[in-house]
ZAMARGU-4260 file (C-alpha; in steps of 0.2 Angstrom, whole numbers, plus 5000, padded with zeros to 4 digits):
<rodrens>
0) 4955/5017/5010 | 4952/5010/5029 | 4958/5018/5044 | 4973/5019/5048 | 4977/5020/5031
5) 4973/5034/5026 | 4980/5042/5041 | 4996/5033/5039 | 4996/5041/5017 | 4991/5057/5023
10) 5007/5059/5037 | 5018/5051/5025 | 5012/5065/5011 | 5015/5078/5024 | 5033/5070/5028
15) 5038/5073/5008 | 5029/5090/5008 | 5042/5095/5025 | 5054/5088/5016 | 5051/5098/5000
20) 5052/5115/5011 | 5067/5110/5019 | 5077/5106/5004 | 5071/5126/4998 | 5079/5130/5014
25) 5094/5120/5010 | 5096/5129/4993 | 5096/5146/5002 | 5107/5140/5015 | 5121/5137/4999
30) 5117/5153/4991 | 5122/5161/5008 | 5139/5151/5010 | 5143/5154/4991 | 5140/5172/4994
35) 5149/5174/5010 | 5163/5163/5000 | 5162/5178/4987 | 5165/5189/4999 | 5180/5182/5009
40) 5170/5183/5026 | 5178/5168/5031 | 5169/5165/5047 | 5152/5171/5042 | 5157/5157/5027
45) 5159/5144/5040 | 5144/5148/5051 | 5134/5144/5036 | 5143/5128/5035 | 5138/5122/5052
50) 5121/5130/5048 | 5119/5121/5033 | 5127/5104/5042 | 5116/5106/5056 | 5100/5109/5045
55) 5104/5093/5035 | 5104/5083/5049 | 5089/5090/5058 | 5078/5092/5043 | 5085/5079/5032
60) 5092/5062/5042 | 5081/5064/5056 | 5064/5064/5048 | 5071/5049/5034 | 5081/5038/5047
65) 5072/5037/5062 | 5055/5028/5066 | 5045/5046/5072 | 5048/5054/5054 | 5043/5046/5037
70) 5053/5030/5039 | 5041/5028/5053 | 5025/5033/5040 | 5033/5020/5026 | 5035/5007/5040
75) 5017/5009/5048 | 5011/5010/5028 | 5016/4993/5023 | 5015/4985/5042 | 4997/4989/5038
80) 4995/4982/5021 | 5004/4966/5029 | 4993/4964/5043 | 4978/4969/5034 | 4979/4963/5014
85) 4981/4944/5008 | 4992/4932/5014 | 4984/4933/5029 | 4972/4917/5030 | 4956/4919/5035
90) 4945/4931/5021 | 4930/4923/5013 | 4926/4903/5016 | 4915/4892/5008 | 4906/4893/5026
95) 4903/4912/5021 | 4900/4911/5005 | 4886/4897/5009 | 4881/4905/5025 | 4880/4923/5015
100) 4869/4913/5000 | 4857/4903/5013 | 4855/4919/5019 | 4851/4931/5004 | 4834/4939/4998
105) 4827/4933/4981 | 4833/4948/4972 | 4851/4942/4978 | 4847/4925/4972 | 4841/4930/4956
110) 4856/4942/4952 | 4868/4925/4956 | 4858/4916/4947 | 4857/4927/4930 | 4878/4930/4933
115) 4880/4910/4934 | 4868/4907/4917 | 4877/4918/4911 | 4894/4912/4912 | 4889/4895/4908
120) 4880/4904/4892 | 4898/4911/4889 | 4907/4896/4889 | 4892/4882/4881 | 4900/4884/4863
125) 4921/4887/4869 | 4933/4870/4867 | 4930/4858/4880 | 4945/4850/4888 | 4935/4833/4892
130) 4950/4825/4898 | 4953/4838/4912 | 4934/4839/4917 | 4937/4823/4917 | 4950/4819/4930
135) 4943/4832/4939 | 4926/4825/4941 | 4938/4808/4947 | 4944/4820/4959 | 4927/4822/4968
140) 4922/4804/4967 | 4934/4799/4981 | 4927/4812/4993 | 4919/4801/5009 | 4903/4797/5008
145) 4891/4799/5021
</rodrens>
């Protein structure tokens, strides 16, 4: 993959990997409350409420919701793929494609050359829609001449 692809996958896997260690943490913060619970210790029981509320939100809605955590790797993921793959114009021409052909050694030539036989080998015996083939060839005698 291009840069800043792979930079952008690679944060975003790291992101879910935090993620993953926080939510082990979260689980031990509960086993803490329903102990403390179990034990009546009423305002160790609700420290580890605003522990585990606090945690949450630093280690859960942060890094999700806001644009420096991995909403911020998704977003720079797909603004990347937008910017970067179809749709965009541009790509290969028949400019380029002719300028890359005028351009190109014999054993370049003679590789096209062999693919082109043989597709047209490929398709000598298949059904031939002469009607279409014909409309289209119409098509190209109205190009300007000259």
């Amino acid at each position: 993959m291009p840069e800043p692809l792979t930079s952008y996958i690679v944060d975003l896997w790291g992101g879910y990997n935090s993620l993953n260690t926080s939510a082990n943490d979260w689980r031990q913060l509960f086993i803490n409350l329903g102990n403390q619970i179990a034990s009546q210790a009423w305002p160790a029981a609700q420290q580890a409420c605003f522990d585990l509320g606090n945690d949450f939100f630093t280690q859960v809605v942060t890094p999700l919701c806001h644009s420096s955590g991995i909403k911020g790797d998704i977003y720079a993921c797909l603004h990347w793929i937008d910017d970067n793959i179809g749709g965009g114009g541009g790509g290969c021409t028949m400019d380029d494609i002719l300028t890359e052909m005028l351009s190109a050694d014999f054993g370049q030539l003679q590789k096209f050359i062999g693919i082109t036989d043989a597709y047209r080998m490929a398709i000598w015996n298949a059904p031939f829609n002469a009607d279409f083939y014909a409309a289209l060839a119409r098509g190209f005698e109205q190009w300007p001449q000259g």
